[in-house]
N, CA, C and O atoms as a MOPAC input file, in Angstrom:
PM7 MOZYME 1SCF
protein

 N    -16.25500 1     9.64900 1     1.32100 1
 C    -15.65100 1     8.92100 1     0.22000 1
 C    -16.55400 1     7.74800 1    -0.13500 1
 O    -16.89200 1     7.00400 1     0.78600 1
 N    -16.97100 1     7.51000 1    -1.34200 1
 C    -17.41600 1     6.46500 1    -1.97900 1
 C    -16.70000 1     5.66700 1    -2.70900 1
 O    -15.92200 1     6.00100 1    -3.60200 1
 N    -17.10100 1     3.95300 1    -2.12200 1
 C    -16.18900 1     3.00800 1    -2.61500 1
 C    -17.48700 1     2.65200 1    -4.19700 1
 O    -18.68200 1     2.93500 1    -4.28600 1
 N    -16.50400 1     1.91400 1    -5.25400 1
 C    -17.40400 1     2.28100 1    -6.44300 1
 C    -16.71500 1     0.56700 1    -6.45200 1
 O    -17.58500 1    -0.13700 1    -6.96400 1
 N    -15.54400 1    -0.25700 1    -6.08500 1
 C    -14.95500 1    -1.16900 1    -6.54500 1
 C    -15.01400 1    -1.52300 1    -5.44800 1
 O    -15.52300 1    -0.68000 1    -4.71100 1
 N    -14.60500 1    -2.75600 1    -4.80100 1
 C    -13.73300 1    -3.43600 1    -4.30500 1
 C    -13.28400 1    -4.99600 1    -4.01800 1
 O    -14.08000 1    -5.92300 1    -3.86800 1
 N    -12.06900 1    -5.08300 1    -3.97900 1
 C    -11.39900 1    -6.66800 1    -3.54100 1
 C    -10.90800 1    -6.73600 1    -2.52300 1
 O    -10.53700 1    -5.68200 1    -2.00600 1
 N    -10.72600 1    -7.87800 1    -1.88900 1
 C     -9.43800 1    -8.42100 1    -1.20400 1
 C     -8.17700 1    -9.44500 1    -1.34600 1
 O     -8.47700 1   -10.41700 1    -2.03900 1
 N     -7.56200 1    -9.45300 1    -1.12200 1
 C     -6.36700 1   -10.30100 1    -2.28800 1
 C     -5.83600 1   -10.72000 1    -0.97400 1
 O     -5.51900 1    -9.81700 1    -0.19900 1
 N     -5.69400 1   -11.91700 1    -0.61100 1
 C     -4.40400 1   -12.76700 1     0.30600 1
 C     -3.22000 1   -12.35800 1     0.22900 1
 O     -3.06000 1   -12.40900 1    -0.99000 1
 N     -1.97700 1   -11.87500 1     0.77400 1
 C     -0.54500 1   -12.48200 1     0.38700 1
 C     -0.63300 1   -13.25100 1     1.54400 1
 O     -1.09400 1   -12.98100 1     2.65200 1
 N      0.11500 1   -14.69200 1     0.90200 1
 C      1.04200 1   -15.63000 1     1.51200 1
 C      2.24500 1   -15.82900 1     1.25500 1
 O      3.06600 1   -16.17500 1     2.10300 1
 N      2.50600 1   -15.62300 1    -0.00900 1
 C      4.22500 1   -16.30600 1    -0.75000 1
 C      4.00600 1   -15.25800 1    -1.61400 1
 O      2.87300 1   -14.79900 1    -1.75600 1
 N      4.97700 1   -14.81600 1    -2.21800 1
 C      5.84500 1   -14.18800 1    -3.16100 1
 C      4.64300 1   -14.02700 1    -5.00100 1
 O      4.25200 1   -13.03500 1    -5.61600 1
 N      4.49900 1   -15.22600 1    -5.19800 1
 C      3.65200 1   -15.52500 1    -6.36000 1
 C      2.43400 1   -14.47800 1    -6.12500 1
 O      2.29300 1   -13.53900 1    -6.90900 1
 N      1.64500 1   -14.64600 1    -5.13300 1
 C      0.40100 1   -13.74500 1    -4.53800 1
 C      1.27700 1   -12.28900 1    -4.93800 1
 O      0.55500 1   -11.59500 1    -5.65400 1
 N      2.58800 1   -11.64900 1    -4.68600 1
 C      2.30100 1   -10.19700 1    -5.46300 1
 C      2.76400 1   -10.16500 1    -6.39000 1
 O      3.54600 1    -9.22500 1    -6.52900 1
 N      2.62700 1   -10.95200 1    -7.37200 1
 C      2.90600 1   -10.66300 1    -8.88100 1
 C      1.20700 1   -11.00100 1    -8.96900 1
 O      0.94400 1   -10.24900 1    -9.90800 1
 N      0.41100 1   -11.38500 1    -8.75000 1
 C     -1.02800 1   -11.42300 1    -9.05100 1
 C     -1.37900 1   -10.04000 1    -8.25400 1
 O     -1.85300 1    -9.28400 1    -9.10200 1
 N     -1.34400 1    -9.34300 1    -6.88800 1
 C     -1.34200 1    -8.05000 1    -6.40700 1
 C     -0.95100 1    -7.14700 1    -7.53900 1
 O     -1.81400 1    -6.53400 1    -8.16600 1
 N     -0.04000 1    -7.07700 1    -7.73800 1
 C      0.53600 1    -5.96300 1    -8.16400 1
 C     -0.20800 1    -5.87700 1   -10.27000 1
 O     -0.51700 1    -4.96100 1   -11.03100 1
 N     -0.17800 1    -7.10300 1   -10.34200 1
 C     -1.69500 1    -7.15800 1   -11.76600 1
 C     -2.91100 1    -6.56400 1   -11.36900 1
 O     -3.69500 1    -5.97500 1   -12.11400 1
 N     -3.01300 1    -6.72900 1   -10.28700 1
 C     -4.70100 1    -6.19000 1    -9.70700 1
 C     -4.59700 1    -4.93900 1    -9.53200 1
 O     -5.69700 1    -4.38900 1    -9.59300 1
 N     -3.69400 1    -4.20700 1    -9.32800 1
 C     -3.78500 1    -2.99200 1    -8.68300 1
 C     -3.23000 1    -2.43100 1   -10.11300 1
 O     -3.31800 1    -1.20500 1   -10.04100 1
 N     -2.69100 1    -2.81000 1   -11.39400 1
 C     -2.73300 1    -2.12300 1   -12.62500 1
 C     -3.91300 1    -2.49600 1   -13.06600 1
 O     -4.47700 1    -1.41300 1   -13.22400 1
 N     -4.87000 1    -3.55200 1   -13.45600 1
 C     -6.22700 1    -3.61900 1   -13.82300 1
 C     -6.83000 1    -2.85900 1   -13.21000 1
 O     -7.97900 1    -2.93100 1   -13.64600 1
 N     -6.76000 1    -1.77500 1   -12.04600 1
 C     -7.55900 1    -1.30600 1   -11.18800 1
 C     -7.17500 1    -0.06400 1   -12.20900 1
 O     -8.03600 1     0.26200 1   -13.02600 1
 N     -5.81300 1     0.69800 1   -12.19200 1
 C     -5.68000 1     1.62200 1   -12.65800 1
 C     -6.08500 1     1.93100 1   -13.75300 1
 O     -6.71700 1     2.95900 1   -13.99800 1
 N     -5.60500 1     0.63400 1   -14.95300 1
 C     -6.68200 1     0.86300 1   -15.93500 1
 C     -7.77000 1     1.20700 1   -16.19600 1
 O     -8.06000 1     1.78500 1   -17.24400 1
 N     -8.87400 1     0.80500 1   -14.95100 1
 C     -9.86600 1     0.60900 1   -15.45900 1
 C    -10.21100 1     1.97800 1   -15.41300 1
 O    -10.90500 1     2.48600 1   -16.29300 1
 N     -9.55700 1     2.92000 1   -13.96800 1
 C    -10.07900 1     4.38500 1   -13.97100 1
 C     -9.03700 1     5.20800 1   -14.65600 1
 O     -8.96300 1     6.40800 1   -14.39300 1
 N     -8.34900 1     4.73600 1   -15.38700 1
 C     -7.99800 1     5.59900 1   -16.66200 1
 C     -6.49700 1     6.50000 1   -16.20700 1
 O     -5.95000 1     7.41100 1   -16.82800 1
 N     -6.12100 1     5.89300 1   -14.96600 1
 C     -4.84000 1     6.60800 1   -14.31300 1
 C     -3.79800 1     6.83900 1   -15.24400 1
 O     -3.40200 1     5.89200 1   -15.92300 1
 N     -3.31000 1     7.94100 1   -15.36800 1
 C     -1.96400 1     7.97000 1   -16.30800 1
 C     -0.89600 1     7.34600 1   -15.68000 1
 O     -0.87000 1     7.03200 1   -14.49000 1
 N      0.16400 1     7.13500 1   -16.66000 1
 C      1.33600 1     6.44900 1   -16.47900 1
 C      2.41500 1     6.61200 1   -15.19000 1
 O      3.10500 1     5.75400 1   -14.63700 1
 N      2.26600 1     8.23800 1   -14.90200 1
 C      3.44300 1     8.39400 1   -13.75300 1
 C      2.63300 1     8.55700 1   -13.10500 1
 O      3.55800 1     9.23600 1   -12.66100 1
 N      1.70000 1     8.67800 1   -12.44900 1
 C      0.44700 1     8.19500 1   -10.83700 1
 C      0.44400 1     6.88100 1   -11.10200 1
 O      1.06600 1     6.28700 1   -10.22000 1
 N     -0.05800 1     6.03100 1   -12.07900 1
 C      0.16300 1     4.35100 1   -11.57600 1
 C      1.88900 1     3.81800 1   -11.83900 1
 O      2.21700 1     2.63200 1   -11.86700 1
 N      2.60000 1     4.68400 1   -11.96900 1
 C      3.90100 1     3.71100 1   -11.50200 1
 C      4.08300 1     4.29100 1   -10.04700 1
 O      4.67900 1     3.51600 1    -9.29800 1
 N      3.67400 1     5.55600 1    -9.45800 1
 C      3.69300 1     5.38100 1    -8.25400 1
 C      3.24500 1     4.98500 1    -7.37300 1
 O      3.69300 1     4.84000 1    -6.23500 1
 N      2.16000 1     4.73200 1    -7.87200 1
 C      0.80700 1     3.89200 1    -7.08000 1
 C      1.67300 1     2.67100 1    -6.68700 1
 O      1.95500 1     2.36300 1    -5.52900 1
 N      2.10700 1     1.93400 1    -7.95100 1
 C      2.44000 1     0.32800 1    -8.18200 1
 C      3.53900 1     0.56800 1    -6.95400 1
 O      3.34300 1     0.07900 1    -5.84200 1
 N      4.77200 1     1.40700 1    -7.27900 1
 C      5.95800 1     1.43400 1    -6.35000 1
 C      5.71000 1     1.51300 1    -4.97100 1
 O      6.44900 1     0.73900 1    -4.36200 1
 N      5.02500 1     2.09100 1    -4.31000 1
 C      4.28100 1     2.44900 1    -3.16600 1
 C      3.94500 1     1.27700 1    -2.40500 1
 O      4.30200 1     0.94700 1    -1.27400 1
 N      2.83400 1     0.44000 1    -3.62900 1
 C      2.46400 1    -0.62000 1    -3.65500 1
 C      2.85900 1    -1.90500 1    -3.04300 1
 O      2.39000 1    -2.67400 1    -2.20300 1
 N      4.43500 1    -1.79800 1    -4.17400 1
 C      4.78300 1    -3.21300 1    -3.97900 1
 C      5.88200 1    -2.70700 1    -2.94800 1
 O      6.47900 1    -3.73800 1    -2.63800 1
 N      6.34000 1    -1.85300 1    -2.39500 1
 C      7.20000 1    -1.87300 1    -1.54700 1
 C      6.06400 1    -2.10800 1     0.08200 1
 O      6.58900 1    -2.47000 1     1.13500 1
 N      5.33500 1    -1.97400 1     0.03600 1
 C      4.41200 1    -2.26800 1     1.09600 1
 C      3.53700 1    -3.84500 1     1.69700 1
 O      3.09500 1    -4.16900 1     2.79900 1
 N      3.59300 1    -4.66900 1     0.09300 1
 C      3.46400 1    -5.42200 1    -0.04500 1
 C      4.56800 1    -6.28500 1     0.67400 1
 O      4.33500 1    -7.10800 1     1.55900 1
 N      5.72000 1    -5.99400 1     0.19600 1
 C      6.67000 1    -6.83800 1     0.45700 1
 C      7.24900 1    -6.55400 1     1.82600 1
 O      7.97800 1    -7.36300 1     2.39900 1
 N      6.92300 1    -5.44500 1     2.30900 1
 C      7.40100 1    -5.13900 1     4.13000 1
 C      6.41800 1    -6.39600 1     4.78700 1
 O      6.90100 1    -7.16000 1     5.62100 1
 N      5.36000 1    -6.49600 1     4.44500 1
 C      4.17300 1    -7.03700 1     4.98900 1
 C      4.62400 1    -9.08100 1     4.77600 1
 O      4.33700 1   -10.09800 1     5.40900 1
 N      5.32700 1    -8.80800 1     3.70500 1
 C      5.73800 1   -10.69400 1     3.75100 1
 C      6.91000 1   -10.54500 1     4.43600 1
 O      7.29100 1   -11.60100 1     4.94000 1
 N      7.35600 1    -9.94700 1     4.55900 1
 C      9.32200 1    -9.93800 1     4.92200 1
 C      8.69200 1   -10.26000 1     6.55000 1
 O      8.66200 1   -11.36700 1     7.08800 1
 N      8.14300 1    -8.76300 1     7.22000 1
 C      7.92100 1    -8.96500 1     8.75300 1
 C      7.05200 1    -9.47600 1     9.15800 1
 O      6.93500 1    -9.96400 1    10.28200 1
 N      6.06500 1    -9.44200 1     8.04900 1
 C      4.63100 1   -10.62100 1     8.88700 1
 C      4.29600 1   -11.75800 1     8.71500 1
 O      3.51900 1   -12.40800 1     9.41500 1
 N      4.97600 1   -12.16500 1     7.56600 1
 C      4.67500 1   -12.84700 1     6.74400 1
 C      3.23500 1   -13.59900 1     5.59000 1
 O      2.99900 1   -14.49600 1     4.78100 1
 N      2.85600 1   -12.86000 1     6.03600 1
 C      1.32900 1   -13.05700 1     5.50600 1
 C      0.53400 1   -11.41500 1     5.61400 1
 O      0.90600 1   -10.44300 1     6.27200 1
 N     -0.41000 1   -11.52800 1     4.90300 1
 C     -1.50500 1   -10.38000 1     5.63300 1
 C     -2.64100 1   -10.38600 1     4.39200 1
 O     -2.98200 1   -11.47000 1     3.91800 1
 N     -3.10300 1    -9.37100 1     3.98600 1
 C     -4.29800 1    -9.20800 1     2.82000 1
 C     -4.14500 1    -7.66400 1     2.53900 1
 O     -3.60300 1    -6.83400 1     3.26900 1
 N     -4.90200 1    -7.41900 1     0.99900 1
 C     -4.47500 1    -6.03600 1     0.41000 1
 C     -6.32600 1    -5.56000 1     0.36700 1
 O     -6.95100 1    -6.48800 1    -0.14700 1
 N     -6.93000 1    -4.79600 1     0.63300 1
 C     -8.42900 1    -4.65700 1     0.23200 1
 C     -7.58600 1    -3.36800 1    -0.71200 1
 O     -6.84800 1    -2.45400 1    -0.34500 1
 N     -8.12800 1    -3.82500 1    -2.18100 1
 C     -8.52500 1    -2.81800 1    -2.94600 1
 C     -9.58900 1    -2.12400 1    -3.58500 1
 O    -10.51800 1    -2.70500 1    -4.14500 1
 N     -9.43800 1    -0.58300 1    -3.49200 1
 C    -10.79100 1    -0.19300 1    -3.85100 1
 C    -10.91900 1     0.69500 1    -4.50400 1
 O    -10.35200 1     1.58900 1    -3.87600 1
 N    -11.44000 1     1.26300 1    -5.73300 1
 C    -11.86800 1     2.54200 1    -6.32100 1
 C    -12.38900 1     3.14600 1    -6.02400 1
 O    -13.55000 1     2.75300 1    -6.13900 1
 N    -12.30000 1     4.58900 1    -5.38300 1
 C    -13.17600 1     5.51100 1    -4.62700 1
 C    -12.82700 1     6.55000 1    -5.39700 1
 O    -11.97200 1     6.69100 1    -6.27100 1
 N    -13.94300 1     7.52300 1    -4.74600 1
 C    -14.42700 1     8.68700 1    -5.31000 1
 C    -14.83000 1     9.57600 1    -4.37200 1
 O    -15.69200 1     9.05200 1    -3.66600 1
 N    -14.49600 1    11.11200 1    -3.93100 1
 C    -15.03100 1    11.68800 1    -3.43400 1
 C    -16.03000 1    13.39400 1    -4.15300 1
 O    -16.73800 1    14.22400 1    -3.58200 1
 N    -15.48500 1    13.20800 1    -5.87200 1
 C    -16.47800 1    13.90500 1    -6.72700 1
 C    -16.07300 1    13.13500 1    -8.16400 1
 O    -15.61800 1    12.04900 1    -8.52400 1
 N    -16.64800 1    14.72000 1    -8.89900 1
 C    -16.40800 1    13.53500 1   -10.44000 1
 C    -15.47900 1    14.13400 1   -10.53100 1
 O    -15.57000 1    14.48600 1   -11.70700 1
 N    -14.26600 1    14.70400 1   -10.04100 1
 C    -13.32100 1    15.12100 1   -10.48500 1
 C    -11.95800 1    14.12800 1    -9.89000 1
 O    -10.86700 1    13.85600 1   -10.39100 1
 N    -12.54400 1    13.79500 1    -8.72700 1
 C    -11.62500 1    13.15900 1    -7.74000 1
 C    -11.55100 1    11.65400 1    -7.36700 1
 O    -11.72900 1    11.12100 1    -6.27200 1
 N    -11.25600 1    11.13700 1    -8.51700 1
 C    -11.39300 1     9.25100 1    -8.01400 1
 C    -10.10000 1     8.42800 1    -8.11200 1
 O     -9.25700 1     8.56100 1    -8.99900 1
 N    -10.06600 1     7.80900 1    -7.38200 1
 C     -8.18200 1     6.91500 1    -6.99000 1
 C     -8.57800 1     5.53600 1    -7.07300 1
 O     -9.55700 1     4.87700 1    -7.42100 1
 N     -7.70500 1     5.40900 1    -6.72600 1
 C     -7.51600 1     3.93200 1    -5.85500 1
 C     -7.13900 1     4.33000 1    -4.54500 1
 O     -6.61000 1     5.41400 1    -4.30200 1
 N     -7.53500 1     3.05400 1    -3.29700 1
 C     -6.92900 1     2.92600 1    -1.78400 1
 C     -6.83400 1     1.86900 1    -2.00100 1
 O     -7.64800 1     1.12000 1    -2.54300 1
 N     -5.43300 1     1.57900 1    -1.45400 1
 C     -5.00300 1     0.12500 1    -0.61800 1
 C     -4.87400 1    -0.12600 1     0.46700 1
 O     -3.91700 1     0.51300 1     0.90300 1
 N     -5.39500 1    -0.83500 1     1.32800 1
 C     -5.12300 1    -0.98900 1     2.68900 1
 C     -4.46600 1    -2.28100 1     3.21200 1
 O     -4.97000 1    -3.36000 1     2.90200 1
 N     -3.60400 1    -2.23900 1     3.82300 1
 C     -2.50100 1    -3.92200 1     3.84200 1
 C     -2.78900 1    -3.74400 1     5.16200 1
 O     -2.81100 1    -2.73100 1     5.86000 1
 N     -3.06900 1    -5.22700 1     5.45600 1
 C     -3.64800 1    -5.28100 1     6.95200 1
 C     -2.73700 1    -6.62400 1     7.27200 1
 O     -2.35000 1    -7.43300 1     6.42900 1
 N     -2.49800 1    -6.66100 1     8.65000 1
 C     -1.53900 1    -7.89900 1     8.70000 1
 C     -1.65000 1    -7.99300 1    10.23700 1
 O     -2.03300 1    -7.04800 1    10.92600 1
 N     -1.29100 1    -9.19100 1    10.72400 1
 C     -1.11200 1    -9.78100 1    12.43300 1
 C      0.04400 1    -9.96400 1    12.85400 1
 O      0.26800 1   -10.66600 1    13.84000 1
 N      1.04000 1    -9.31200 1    12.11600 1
 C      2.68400 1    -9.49400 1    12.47800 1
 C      2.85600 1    -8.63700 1    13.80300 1
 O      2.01400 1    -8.21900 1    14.59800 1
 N      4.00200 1    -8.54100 1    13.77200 1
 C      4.97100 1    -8.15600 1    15.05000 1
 C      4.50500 1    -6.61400 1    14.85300 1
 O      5.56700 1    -6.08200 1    15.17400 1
 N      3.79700 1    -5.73600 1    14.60000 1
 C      3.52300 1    -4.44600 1    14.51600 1
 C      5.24000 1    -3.79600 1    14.35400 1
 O      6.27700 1    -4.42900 1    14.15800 1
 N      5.04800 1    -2.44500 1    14.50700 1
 C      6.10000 1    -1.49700 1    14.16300 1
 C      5.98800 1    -1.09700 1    15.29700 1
 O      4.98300 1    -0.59800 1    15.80300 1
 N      7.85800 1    -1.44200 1    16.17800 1
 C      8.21700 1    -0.72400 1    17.37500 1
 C      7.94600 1     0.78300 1    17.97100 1
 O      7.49600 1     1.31700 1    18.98500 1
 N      8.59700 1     1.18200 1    16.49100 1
 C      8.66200 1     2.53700 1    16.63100 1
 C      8.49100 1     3.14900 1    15.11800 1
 O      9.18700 1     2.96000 1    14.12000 1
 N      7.34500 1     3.93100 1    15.30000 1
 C      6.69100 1     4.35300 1    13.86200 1
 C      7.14300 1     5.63400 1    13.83100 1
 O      6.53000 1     6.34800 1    13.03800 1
 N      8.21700 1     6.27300 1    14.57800 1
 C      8.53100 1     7.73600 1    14.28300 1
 C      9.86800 1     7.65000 1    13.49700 1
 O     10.15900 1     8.32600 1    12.51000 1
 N     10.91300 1     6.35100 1    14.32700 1
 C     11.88300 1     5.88100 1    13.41500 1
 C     11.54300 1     5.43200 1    12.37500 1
 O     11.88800 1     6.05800 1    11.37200 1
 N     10.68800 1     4.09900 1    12.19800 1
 C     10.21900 1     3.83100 1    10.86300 1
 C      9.86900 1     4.68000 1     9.95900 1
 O     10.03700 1     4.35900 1     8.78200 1
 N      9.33300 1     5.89300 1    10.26800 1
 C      9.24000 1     7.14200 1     8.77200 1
 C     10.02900 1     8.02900 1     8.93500 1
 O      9.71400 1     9.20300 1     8.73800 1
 N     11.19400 1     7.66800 1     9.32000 1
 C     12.45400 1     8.41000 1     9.58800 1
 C     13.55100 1     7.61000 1     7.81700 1
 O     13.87600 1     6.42300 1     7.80400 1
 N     13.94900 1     8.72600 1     6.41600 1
 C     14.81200 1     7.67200 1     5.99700 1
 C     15.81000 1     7.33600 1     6.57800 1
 O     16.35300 1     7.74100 1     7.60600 1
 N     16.19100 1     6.03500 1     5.37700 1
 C     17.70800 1     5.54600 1     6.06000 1
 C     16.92700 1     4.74800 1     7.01900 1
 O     16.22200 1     4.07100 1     6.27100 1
 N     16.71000 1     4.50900 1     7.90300 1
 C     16.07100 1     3.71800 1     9.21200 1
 C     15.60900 1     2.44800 1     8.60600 1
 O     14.86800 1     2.39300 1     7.62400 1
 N     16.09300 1     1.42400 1     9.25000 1
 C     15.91200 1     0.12400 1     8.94600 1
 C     16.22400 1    -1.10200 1     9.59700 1
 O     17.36500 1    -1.32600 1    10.00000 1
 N     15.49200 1    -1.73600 1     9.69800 1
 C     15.66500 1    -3.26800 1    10.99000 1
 C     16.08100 1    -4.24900 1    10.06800 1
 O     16.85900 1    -5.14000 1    10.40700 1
 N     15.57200 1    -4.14300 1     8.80500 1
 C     16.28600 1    -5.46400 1     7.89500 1
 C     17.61800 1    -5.01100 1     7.24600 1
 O     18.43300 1    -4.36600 1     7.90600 1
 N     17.81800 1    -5.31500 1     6.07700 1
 C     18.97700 1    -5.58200 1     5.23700 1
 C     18.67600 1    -4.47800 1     3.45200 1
 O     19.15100 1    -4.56600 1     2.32000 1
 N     17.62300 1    -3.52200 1     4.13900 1
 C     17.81000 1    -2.05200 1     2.92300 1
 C     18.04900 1    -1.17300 1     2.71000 1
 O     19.26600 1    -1.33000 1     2.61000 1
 N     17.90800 1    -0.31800 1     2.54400 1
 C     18.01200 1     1.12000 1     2.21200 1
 C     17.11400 1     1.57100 1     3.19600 1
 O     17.86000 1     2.34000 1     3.80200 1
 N     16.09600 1     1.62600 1     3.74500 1
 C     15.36200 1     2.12800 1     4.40200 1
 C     14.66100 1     3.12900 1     4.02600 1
 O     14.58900 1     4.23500 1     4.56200 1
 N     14.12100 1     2.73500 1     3.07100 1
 C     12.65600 1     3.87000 1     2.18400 1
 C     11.95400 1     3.22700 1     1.79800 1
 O     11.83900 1     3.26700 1     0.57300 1
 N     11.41800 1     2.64400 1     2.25500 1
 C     10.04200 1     1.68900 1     2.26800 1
 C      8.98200 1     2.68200 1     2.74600 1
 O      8.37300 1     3.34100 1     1.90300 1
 N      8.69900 1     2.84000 1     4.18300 1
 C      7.47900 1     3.28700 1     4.37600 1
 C      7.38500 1     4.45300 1     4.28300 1
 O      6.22300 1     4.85700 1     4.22100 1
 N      8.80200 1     5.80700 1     4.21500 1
 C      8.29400 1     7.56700 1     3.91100 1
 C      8.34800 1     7.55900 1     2.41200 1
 O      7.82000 1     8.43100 1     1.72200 1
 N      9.23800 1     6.17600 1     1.78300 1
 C      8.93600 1     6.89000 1     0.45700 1
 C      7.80200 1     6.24500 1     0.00100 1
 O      7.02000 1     6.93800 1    -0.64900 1
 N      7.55700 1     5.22000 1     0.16500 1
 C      5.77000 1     4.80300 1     0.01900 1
 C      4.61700 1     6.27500 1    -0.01600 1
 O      3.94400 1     6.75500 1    -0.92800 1
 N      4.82500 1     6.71000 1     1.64300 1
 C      4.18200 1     7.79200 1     1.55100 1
 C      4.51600 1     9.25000 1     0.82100 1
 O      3.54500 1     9.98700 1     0.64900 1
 N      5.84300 1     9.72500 1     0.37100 1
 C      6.09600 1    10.44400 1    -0.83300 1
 C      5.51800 1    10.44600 1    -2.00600 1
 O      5.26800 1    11.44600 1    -2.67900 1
 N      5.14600 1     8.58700 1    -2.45700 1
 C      4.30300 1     8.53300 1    -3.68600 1
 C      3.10900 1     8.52500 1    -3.83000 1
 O      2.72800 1     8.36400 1    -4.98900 1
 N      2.13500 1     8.67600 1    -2.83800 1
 C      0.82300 1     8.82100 1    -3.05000 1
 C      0.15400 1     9.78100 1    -2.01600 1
 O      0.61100 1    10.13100 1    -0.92800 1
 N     -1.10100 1    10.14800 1    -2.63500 1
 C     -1.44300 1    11.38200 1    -1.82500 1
 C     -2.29100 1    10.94800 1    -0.22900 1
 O     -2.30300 1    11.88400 1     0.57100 1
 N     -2.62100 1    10.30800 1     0.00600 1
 C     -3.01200 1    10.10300 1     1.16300 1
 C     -2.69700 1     8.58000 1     1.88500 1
 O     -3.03700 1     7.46800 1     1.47900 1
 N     -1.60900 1     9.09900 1     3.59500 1
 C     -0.85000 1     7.18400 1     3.59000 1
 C     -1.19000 1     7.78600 1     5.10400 1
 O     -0.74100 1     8.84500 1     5.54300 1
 N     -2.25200 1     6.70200 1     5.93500 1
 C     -2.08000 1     6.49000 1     7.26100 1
 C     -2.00700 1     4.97500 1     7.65600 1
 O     -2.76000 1     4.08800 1     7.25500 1
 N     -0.75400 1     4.83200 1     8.68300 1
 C     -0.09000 1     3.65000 1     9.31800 1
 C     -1.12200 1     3.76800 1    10.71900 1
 O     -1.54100 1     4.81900 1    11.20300 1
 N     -1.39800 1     2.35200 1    11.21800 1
 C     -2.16100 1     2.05000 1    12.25600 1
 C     -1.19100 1     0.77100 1    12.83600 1
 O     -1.04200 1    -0.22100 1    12.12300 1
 N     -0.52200 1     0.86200 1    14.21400 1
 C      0.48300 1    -0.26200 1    14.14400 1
 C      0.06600 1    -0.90300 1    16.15700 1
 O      0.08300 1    -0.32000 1    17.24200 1
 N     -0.04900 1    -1.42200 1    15.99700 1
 C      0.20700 1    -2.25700 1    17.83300 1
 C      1.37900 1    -3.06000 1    17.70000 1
 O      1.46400 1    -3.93300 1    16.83600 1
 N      2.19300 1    -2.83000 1    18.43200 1
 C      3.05700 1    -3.93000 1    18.78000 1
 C      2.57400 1    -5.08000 1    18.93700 1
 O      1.41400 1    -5.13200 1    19.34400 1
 N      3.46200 1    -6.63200 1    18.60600 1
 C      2.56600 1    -7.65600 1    19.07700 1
 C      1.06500 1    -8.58800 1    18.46300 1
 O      0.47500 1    -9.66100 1    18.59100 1
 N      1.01100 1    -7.23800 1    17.72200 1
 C     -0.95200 1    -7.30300 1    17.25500 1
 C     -0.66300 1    -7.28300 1    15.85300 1
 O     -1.32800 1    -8.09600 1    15.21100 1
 N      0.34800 1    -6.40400 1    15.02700 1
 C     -0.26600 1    -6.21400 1    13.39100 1
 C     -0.17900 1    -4.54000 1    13.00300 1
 O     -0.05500 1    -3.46800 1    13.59600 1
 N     -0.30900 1    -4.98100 1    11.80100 1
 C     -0.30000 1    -3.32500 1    11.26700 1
 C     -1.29700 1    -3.01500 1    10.21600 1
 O     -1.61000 1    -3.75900 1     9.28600 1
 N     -1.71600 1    -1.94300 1    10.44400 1
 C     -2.65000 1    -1.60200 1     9.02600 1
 C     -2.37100 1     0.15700 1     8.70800 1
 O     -2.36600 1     1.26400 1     9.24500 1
 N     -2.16400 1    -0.53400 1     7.46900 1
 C     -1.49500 1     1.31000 1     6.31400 1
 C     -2.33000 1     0.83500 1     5.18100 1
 O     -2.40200 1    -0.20100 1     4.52100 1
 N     -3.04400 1     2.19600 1     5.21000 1
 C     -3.72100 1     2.33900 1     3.89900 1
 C     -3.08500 1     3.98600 1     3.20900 1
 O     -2.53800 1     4.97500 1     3.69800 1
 N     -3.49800 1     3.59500 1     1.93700 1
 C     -2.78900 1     4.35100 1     0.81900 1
 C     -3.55500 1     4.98500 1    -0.10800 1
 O     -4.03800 1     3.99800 1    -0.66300 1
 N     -4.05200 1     6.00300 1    -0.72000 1
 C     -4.58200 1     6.36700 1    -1.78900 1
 C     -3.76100 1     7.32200 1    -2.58700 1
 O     -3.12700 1     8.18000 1    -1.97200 1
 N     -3.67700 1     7.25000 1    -4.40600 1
 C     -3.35400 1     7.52000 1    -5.24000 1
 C     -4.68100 1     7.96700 1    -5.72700 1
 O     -5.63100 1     7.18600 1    -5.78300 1
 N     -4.80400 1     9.87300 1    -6.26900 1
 C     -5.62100 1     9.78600 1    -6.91100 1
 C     -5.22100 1     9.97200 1    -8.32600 1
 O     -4.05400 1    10.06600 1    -8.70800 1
 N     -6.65000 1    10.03300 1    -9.34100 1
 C     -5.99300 1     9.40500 1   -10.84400 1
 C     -5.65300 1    10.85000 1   -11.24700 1
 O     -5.06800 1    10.88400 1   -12.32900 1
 N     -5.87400 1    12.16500 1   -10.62700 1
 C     -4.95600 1    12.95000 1   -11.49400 1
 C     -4.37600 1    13.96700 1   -10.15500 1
 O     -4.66900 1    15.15700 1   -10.04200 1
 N     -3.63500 1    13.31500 1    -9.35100 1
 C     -2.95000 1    14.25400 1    -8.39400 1
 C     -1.38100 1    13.32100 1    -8.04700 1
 O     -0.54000 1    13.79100 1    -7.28100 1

């Protein structure tokens, strides 16, 4: 895979993903994503975003435009964070399953909306899930 873009974006507070979630539609724009791949991208997105302030409270988003032909180019997001990791990542992509106060489809339906989602979690240490949406799958 070839990266052709990339950023990194802070979250700290709330304000940081309404500037995220602009970055990651300027991203889509720019590679020409249609409308229902970047609202799933975005949804995916910001529900990942916001697991990452709720339990970690902080972390960073690297975004990037990749390509693995000329037929095949996305976006990846990768949310990296030093929180309390995920206890149990078999419950966590279990729906319904939930430690806070939701619905509990955050992280399988995250991964429902885009085509490629691997979670990397230590207890104690942090979590890192990256995500790719490509622009026509």
């Amino acid at each position: 895979m070839i990266t052709l873009n990339k950023e990194t974006i802070a979250i700290k507070r709330e304000q940081d993903v309404v500037f995220f979630r602009n970055r990651v539609n300027e991203y889509a724009e720019k590679i020409k994503m249609g409308l229902v791949n970047k609202t799933k991208l975005l949804t995916a997105a910001s529900e990942l975003v916001r697991n990452m302030l709720i339990y970690a409270k902080e972390g960073k988003v690297i975004c990037e435009i990749v390509t693995i032909s000329a037929l095949q180019t996305g976006i990846r997001l990768t949310f990296i964070d030093n929180g309390p990791g995920i206890a149990d990542i078999d419950k966590a992509m279990t729906d319904g399953y939930t430690t806070g106060k939701s619905l509990g489809l955050g992280l399988p339906g995250a991964k429902r909306l885009v085509n490629i989602f691997d979670v990397k979690t230590v207890k104690g240490k942090g979590t890192t899930i990256s995500i790719t949406k490509w622009k026509n799958g």
